[in-house]
N, C-alpha and C positions, 0 to 999 in steps of 0.2 A: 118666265123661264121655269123648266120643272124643275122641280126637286129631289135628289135621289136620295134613297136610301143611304146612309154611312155609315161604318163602322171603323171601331177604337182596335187597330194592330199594332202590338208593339209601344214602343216609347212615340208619343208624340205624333201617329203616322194615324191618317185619315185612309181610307179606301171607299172609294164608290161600289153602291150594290146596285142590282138590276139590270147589266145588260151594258153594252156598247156605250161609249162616252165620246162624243166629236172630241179630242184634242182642244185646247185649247191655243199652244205654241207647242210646236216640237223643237228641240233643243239638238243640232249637230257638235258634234265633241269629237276632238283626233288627237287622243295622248300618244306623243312620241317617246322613246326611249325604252329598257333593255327589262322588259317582261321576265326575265328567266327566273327571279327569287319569287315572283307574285303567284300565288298557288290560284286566286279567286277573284281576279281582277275586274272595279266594279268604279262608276261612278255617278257621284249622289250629287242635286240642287238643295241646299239647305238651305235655308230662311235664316237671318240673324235676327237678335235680340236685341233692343236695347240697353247697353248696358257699361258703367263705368268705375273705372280703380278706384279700391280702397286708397281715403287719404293716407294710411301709412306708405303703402306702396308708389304715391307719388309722390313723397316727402322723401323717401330711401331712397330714390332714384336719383332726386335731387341734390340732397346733403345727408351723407347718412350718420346715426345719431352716434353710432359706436361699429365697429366691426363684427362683432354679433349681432347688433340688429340687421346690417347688411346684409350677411350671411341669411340670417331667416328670410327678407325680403326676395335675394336670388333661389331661394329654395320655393318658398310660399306663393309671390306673387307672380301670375304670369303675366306674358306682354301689357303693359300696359292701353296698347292701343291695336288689338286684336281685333280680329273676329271672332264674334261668339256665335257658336252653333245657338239653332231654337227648334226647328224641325226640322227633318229628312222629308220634303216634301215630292221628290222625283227619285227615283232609283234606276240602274240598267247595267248587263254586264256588259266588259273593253274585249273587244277582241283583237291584240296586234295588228297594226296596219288596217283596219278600217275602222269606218264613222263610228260611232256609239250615239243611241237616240234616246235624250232623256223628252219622255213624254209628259207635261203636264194640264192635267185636266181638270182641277180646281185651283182657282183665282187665292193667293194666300188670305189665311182668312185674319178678321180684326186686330187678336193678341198677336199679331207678327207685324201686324203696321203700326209706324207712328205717326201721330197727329190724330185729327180730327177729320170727320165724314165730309169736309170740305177740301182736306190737305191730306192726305196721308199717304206714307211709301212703305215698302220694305224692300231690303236687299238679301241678295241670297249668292254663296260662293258654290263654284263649282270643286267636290273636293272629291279627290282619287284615291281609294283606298282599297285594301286587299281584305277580303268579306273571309275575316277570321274562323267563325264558327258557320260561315255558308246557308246564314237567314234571311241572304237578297235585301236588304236592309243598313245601310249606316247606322250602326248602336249608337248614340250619343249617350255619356258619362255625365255623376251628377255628381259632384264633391260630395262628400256628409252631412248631413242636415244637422243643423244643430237644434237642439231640445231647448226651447222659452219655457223661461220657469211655469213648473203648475201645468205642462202640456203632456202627455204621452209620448215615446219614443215615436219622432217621424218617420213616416213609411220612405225607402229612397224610391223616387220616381223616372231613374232614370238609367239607362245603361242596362246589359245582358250578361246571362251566363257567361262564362267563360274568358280566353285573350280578349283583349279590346282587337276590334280592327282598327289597322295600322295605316297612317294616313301616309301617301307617297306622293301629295303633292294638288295643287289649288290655284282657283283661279282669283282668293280674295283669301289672303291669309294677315294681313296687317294693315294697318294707314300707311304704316312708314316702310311702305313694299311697293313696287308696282303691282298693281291690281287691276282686275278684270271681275265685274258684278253684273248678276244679271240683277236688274232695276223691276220696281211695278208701281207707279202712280195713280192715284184714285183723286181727283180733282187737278188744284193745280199747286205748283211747288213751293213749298213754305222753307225758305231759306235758312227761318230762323231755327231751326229742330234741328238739334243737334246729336243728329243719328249717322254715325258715323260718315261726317260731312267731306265735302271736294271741296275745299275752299278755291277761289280763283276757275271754278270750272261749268259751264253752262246748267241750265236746271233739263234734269230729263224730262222727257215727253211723257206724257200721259198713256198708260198702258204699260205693256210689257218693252223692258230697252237692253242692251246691253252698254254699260258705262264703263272705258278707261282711264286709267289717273296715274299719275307713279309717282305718288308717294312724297314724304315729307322723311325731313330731320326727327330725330328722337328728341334730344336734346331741347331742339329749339321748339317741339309740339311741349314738352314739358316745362319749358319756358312759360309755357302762355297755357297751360290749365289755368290758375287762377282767375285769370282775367277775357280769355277769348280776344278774339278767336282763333284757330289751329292754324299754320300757316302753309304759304301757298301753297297746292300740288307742283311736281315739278316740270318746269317751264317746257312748253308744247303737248306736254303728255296726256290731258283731256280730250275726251272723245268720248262722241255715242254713236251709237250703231242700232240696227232692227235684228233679231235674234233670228233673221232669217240668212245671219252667214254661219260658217262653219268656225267654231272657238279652238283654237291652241293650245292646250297644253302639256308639260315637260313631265318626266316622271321625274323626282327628286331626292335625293337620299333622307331616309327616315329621318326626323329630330324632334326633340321637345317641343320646338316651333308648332310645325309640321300638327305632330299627335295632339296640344292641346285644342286643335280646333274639332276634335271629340267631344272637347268637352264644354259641357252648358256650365252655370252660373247660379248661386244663392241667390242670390240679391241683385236686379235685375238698376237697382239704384245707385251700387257701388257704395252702401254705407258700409260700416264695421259691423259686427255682429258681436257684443260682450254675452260672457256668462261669467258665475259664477267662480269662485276659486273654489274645488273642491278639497272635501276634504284630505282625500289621501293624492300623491303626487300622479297625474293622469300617465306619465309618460317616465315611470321610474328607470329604466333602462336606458334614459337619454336615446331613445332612438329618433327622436326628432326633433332640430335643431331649435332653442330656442332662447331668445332674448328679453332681458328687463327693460322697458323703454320707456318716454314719455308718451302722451296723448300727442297724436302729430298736428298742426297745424298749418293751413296754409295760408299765403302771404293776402289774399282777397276775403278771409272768413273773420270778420271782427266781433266770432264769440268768443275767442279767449283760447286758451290751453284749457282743459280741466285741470286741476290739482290729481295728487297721486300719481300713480303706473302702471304699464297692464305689463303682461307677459304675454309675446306673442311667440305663439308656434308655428313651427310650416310643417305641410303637409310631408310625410317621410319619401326618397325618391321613387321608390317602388310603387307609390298610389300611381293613382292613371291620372288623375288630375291635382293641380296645384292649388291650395287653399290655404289660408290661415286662420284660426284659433286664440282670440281675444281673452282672456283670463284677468280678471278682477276681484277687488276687495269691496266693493261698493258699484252701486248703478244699476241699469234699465238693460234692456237688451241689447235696443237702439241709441239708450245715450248713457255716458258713466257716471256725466253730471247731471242726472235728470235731478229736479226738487225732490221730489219723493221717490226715495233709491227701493227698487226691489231684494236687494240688498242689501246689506253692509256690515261687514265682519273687521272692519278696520282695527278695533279692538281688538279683537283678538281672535288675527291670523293664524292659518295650517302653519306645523310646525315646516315644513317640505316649500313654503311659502318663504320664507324668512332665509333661505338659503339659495330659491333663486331668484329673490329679488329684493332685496335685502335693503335697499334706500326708500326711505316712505317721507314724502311729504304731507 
């Protein structure tokens, strides 16, 4: 097979050079519903990530520790069982009342599949959005990079000038939603990868597919993190299909839902991210909500609690995307209790420290 030239546009976005490209699948798309607010009506195939909640955020969702930590978690964490954008790998503008063709003509590559060269998938949502600044392009958003001690200020890598575009609606926006995915298998299907799984629903085929599912309990997918696995899709609602029909979907009223599938992800593992307490109070104006907690623990992890408390922040509502903000007296970036702490000011704490969090173990 040849090889073409490529080149890096934009966030994340591949482009072929040199000429005519065979299609690989063309994608038919018929969004129904009431165009009259949408100035730049556009819809993208993005590849998802893999990627899982912070334990605080499935610990708050569960029992939460205090109603300020609550509070941070409804600000901070989003869906726990989302979709995460990874690339805008198809683009095309809606025109009312007819088709729209998203064209794709490379196969998604490596860092978008998971598993191994014997097993590996990726999935990707169909998502409707109004091309805010008009770059023909889904900007995808990158929370704030946080700075590991001893690093230089991170470059953000993610997201554009200007409004975000504003997502009006998809055809893979949650687990616990009915969903519509377009599928890509590269061997054969490894049940056990737990990449945003259909429990209870056939394995897709090899190549390009389209899979439906509809979805699961919040509640009771949050029941069974610890232990696995997710439970069933809901009964009859699996299905595959060849991406040679025409896909459905609604325009939907804007929401946080909706917008965070803008946005990408730190930490593609779902761990916490600690830094430092610094010296002076990061957020003296309280502009964004924040709580003295324990270290969370869940009911399947038999390392223990750490001793001590972090202080966590959520992201203020006006960000484009939803994050949180780990602050510590002691610890690693990746762990609070590591043996040899990069840290530890335990001794003697900011004074801006001692007032918001004021219980030290």
């Amino acid at each position: 097979m040849a090889v073409l030239g490529i080149s890096l546009v934009g966030c994340h976005k591949l482009v072929g050079l040199g000429g005519a490209v065979t299609p690989l699948v063309n994608i038919k798309v018929q969004v129904n519903g009431d165009f009259s607010q949408l100035a730049s009506p556009r819809i993208a195939l993005v590849w998802g990530m893999q990627w899982q909640p912070e334990p605080f955020c499935v610990v708050e969702a569960e029992s939460p520790e205090s109603p300020a930590a609550a509070a941070v978690a409804t600000a901070g964490c989003p869906d726990n069982f989302r979709f995460v954008p990874d690339r805008d790998a198809a683009d095309a503008p809606i025109q009312p009342g007819s088709l729209a063709t998203l064209t794709l003509v490379d196969l998604p590559s490596a860092d978008v599949m998971v598993g191994d060269i014997t097993s590996r998938v990726a999935y990707a949502s169909l998502i409707v959005y109004d091309d805010s600044n008009s770059n023909g392009t889904f900007d995808l958003r990158h929370p704030p990079h946080h700075r590991r001690r001893g690093e230089p200020p991170p470059q953000d890598d993610g997201g554009a000038a200007g409004p975000p575009d504003v997502v009006w609606g998809a055809s893979f926006i949650s687990m616990t939603l009915p969903d519509q995915r377009v599928a890509f298998l590269e061997g054969t299907f490894n049940s056990t990868v737990a990449f945003y799984p259909r429990s209870g629903c056939p394995d897709p085929p090899a190549g390009f597919s389209l899979l439906s599912a509809g979805g699961f309990s919040a509640a009771a997918a949050l029941a069974s993190v610890p232990n696995g696995p997710l439970p069933l899709e809901a009964s009859g609602s699996c299905a595959t299909a060849g991406l040679d029909q025409t896909v459905f979907l609604a325009l939907q009223t804007p929401s946080p839902e909706l917008q965070a599938l803008s946005c990408m992800a730190n930490d593609g593992g779902g761990t916490s991210f600690y830094v430092e307490a610094p010296a002076d109070d990061p957020d003296p104006g309280l502009t964004h909500l924040r709580a003295c907690t324990s270290f969370p623990h869940l009911s399947a992890d038999d390392g223990g609690v750490p001793p001590g408390q972090q202080l966590v922040v959520a992201s203020a509502p006006t960000e484009d995307c939803q994050y949180l903000t780990h602050y510590t007296l002691r610890g690693c970036n990746n762990d609070p209790a590591c043996a040899t702490p990069n840290w530890n000011i335990t001794a003697s704490p900011p004074g801006w420290w001692l007032n918001a969090c004021p219980v030290q173990q």
